[in-house]
Every structure is written in C-alpha cells, then in structure tokens.
C-alpha positions as a Markdown table, in Angstrom:
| # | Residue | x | y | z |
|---|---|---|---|---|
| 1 | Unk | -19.3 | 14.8 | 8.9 |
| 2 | Unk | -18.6 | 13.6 | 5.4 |
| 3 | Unk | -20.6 | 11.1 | 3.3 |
| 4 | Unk | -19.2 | 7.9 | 3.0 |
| 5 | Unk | -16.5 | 7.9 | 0.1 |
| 6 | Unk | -14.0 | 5.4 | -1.4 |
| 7 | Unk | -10.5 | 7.4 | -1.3 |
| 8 | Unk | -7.3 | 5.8 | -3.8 |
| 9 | Unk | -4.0 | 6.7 | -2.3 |
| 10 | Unk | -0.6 | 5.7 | -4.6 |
| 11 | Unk | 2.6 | 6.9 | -4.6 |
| 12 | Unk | 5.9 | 5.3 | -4.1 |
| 13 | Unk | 8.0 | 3.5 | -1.6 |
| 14 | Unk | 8.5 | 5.6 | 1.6 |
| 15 | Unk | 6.1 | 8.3 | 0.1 |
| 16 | Unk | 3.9 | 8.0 | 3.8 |
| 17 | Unk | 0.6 | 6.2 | 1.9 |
| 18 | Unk | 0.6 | 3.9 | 5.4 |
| 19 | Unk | 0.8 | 7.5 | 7.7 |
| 20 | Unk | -1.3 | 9.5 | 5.4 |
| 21 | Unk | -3.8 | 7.1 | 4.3 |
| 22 | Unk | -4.9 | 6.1 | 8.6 |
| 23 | Unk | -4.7 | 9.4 | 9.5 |
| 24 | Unk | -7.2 | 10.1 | 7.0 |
| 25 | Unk | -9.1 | 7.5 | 7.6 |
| 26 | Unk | -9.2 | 8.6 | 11.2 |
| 27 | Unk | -10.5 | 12.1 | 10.6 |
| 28 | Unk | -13.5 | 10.8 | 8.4 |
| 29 | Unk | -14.3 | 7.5 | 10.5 |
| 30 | Unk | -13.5 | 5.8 | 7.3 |
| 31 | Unk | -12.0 | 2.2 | 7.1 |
| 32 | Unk | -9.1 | 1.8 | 5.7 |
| 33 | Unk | -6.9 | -1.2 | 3.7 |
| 34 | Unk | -3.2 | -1.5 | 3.3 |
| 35 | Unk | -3.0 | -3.3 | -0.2 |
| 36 | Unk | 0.7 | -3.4 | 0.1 |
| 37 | Unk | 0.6 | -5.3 | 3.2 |
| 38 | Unk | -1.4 | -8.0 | 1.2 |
| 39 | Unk | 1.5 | -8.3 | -1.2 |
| 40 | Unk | 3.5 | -8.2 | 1.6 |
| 41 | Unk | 1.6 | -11.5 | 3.3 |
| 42 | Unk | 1.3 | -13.7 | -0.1 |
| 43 | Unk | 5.4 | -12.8 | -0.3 |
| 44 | Unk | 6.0 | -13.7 | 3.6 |
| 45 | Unk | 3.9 | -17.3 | 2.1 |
| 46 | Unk | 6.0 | -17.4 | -0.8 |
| 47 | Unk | 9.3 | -17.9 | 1.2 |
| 48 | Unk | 7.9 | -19.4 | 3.9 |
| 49 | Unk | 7.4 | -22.1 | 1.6 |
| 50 | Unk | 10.9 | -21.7 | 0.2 |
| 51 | Unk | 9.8 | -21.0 | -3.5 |
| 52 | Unk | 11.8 | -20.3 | -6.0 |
| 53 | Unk | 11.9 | -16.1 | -6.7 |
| 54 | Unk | 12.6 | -16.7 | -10.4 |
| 55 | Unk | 10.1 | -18.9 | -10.9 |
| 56 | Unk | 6.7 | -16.8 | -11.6 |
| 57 | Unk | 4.7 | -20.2 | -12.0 |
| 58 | Unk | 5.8 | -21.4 | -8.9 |
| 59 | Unk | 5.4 | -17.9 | -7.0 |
| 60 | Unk | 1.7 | -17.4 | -8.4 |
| 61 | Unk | 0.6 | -21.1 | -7.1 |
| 62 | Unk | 1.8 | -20.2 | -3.5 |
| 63 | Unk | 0.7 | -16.7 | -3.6 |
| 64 | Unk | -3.0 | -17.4 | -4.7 |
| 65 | Unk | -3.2 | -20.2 | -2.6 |
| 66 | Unk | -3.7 | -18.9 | 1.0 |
| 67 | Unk | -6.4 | -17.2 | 2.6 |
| 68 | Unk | -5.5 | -13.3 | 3.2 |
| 69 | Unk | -7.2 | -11.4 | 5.6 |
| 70 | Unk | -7.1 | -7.4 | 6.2 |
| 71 | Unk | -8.3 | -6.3 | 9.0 |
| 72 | Unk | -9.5 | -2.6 | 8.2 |
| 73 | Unk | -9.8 | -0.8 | 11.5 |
| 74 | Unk | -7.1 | 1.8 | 11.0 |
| 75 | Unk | -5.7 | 2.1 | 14.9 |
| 76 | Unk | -5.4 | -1.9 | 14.5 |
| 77 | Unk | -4.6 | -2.9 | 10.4 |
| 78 | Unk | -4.0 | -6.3 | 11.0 |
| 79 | Unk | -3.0 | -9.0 | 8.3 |
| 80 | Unk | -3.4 | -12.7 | 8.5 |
| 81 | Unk | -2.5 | -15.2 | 6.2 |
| 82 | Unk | -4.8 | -18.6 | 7.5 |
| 83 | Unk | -4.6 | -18.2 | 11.3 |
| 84 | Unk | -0.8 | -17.0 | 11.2 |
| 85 | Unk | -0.7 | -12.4 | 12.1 |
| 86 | Unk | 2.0 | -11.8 | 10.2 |
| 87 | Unk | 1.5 | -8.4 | 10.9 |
| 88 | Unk | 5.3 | -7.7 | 12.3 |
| 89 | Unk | 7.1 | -10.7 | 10.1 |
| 90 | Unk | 6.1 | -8.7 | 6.7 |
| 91 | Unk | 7.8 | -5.9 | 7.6 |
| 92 | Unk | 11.6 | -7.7 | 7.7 |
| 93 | Unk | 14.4 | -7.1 | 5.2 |
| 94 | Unk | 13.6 | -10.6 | 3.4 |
| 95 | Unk | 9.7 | -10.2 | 2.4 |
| 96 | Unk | 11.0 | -6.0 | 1.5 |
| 97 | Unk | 13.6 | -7.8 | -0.9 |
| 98 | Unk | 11.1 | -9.6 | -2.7 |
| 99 | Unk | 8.1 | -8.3 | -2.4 |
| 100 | Unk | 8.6 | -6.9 | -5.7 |
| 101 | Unk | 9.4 | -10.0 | -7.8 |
| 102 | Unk | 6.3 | -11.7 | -5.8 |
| 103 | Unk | 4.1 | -8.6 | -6.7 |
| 104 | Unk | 5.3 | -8.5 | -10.3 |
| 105 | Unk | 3.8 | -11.6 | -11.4 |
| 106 | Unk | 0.8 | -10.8 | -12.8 |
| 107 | Unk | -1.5 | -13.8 | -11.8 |
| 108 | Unk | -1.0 | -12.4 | -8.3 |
| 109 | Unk | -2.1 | -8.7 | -9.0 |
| 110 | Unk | -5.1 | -10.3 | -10.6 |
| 111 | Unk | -5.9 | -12.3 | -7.3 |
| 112 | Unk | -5.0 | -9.6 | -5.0 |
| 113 | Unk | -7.4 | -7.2 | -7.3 |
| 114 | Unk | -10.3 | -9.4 | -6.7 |
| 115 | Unk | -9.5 | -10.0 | -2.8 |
| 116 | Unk | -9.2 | -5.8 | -2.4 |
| 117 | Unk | -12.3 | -5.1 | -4.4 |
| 118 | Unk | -14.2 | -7.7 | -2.3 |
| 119 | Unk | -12.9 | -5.9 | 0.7 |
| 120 | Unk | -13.7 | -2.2 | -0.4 |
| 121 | Unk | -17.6 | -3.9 | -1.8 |
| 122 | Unk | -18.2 | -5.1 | 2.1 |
| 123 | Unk | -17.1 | -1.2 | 3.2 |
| 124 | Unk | -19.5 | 0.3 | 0.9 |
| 125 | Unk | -22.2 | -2.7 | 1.9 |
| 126 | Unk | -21.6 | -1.6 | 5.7 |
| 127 | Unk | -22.2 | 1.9 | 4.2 |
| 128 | Unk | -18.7 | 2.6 | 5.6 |
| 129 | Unk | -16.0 | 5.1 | 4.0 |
| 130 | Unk | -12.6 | 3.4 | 2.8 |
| 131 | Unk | -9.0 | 4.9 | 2.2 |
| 132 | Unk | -7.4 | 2.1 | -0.2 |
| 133 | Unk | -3.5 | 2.7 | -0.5 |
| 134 | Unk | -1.1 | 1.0 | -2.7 |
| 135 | Unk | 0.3 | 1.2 | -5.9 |
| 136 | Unk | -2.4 | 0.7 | -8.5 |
| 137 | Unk | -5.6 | 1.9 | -6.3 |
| 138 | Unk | -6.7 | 4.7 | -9.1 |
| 139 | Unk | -5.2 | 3.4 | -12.0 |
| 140 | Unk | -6.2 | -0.5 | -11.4 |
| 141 | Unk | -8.2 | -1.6 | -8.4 |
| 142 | Unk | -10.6 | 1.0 | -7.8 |
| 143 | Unk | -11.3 | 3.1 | -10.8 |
| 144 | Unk | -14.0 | 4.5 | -10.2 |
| 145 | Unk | -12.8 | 5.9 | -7.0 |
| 146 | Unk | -14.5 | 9.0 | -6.0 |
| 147 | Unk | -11.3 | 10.5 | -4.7 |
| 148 | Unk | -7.7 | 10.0 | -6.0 |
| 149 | Unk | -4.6 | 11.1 | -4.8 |
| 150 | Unk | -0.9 | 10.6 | -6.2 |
| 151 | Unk | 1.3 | 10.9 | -2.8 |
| 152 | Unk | 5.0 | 11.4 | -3.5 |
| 153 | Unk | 8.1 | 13.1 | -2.1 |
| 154 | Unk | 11.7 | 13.5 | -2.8 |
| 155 | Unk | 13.6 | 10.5 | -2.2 |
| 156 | Unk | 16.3 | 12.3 | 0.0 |
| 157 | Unk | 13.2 | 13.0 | 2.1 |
| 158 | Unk | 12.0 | 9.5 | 1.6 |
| 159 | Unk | 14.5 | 7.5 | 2.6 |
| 160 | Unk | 15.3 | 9.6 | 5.8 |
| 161 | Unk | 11.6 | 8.8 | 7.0 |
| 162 | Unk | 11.9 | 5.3 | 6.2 |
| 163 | Unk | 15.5 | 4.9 | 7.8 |
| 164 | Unk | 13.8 | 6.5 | 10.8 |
| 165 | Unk | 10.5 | 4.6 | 11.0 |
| 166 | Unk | 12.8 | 1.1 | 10.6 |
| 167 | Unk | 15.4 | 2.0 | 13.1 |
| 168 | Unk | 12.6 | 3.3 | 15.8 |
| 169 | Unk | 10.8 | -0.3 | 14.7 |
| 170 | Unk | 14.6 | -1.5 | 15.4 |
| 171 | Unk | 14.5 | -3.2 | 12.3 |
| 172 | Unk | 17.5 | -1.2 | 11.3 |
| 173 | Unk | 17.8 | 0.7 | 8.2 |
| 174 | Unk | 19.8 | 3.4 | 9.9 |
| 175 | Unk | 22.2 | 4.0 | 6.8 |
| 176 | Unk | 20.0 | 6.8 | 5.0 |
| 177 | Unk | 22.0 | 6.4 | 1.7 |
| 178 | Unk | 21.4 | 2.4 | 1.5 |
| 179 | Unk | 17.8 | 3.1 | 2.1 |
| 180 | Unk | 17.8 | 5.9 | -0.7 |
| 181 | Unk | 19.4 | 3.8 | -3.1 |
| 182 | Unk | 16.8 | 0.8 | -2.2 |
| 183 | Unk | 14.1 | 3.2 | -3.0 |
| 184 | Unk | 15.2 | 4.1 | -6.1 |
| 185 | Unk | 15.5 | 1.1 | -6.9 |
| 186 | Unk | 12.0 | -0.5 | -5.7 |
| 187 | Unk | 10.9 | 2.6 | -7.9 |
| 188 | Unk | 12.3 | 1.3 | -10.8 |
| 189 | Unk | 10.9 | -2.0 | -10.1 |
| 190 | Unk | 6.9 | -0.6 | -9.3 |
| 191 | Unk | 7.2 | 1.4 | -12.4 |
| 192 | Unk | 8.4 | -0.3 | -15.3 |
| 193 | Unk | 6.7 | -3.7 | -14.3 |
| 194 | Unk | 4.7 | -5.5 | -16.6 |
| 195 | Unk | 1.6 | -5.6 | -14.7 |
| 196 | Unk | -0.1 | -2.7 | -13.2 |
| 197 | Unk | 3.1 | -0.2 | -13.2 |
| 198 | Unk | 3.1 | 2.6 | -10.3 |
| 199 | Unk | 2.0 | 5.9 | -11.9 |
| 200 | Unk | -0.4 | 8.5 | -11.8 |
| 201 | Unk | -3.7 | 8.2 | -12.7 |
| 202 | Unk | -5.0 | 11.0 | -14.8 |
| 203 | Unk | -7.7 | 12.3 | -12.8 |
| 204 | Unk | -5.8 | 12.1 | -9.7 |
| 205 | Unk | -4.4 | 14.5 | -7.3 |
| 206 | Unk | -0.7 | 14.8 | -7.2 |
| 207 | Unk | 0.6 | 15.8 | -3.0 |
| 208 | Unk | 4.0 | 16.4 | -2.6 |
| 209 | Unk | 5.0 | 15.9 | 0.8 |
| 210 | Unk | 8.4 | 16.5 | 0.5 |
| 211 | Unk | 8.1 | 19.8 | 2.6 |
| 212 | Unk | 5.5 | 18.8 | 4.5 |
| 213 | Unk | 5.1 | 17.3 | 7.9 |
| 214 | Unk | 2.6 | 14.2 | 8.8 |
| 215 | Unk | -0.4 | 16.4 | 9.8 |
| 216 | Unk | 0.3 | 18.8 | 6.9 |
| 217 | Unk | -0.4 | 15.8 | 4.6 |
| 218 | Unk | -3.2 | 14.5 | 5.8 |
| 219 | Unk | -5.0 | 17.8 | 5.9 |
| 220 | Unk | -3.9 | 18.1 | 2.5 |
| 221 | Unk | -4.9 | 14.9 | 2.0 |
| 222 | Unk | -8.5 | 15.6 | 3.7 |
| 223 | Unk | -8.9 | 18.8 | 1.5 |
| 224 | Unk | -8.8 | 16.2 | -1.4 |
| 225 | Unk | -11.7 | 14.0 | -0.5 |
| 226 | Unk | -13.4 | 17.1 | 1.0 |
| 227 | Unk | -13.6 | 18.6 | -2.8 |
| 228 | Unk | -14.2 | 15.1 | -3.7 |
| 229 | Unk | -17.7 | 13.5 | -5.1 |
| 230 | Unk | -20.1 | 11.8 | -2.9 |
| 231 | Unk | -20.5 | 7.9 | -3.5 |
C-alpha cells in the first residue's frame, strides 16, 4: 500500500503517458485523468460545430462552452462532452489534426485548467490517489504535485508505437515515417506555443522509455512516486 498521492505525467506525443500513466494508476489503486483527451473532446466540439480553426475567438467560445466529463476509473477512461461518449470519435485523424490549434488558444487552457484541477480536488476529497497526464501537469495544472515525471522517448521509437497502436485500433497510421514526421511536428507545436509550452518542469523526473518496454516504464514510473512525498 502507498498513501494517496497526486502523480504529473508529461512528455510528448507518442511518449506512452496514456500506457504508463493507467498502468500506474493500476498498481497504486489511484484514479487517473487523461487531460489530453479533454482537449481532445472541446476539439471534436469545435469541428462538430464547423468553426473556423484560424479563428481563436471563435474556437475559445465553442470550446468553453460544453460540459466535459472524465470519467477517471483507469480500466474504463471515459470522456463525454454533454451526453455524447466521444470516447472513440477523438481519436480520428481530424480532431489529431487540430487538436493543436484548438489547444493553443489560451482561453481554452485556462478553462481546461480549472475543469482538471476540479477533477484532481474531488480525488483528493474522496481521499483517492490520481495520475494526471498531459502536457502541462507539473509545470501548469498541478504544481504542487507530489510526484512529477517527464516521460519521453526517441521519436523513431515513438512513432513505431503509435503507427502500431493506430493500425491495431485500425485507424491506420501504418506508414511509420508519416507518423514520425507528424510527431515532430506536433512537438514543435506543444513546445513553442504561446500558452503553457510542453517542457520539463524543474523538479521533475525525466524517464526515457526509448529502450524500455510497457511494464519496464511503469515500474520505473512506480519507483518515482514510491520515492515520492506523501500528500
């Protein structure tokens, strides 16, 4: 047994967060929230309602105007936006191409920030553990986090998980040098943005999976918050 803790995972694109971050949730009988999966909902609303991707205005009104809800059990990480599971819709090739414009703007990081630390307040209120993986867990969202860790991995090794995980989701993505270069790209993206940039926060833990296998990381992982401090 561990004491409840509130564990930050970031890293980039393809880096495992999703893998990592339930497995270790799993091992601890922690919760656990997929913030990407959020911006991944308030971007399925954003074209659903056919906005304009170059219009930030336009994007932020749409985004912050549904009602997202994570489901945090992490053998069933649901998402809803109203009544609609758009658990499997989030994950197709249009909300991955702009996901990044819609999670640029920074009127929806600021709502987003306020719906996750809501989320991770009712695990703490339940006197539940939470793994919280994104982008800007450590650096924005959470902190104060006892436990931080910076998940990343070459992007060779990258985009051949990815272009396996899509193709055995047969969503494609079978062409490991398109999804390298797509990375790479999203990278760019996440880390030069505006608002709440991907990188390391300074009293994190840097795991490089990039020779590791799933149940590797998430013992290395575990070691982490093991070390960590108690809540």
């Amino acid at each position: 047994m561990i004491h409840p803790k509130v564990v930050a995972v970031d890293g980039p694109s393809g880096s495992g967060k999703s893998s990592v971050s339930k497995g270790v949730a799993r091992v601890f009988g922690f919760e656990y929230l997929d913030t990407g999966a959020m911006y991944r909902a308030a971007t399925w609303q954003v074209l659903h309602e056919g906005v304009d991707l170059g219009d930030p205005v336009a994007i932020a009104s749409a985004a912050t105007a549904v009602t997202i809800i994570s489901g945090t059990d992490p053998d069933a990480a649901t998402i809803h936006v109203g009544d609609t599971d758009v658990s499997d819709p989030i994950r197709e090739g249009d909300v991955t191409a702009a996901v990044s414009a819609v999670s640029a703007v920074p009127a929806v990081r600021m709502f987003m920030l306020g719906l996750q630390r809501s989320v991770v307040a009712a695990s703490v209120a339940r006197g539940n553990g939470i793994v919280v993986e994104g982008r800007d867990i450590g650096t924005e969202v959470l902190p104060d986090a006892d436990a931080k860790i910076y998940l990343t991995a070459d992007p060779a090794v990258r985009a051949a998980r990815r272009a396996a995980e899509d193709s055995q989701a047969e969503r494609g993505g079978s062409d490991v040098a398109a999804t390298e270069q797509a990375l790479r790209d999203r990278d760019v993206l996440d880390t030069t943005r505006t608002a709440s940039p991907l990188r390391m926060a300074d009293d994190a833990v840097l795991v490089d999976a990039s020779e590791l296998d799933l149940e590797e990381t998430i013992q290395a992982v575990c070691d982490v918050v093991r070390n960590a401090r108690t809540v």
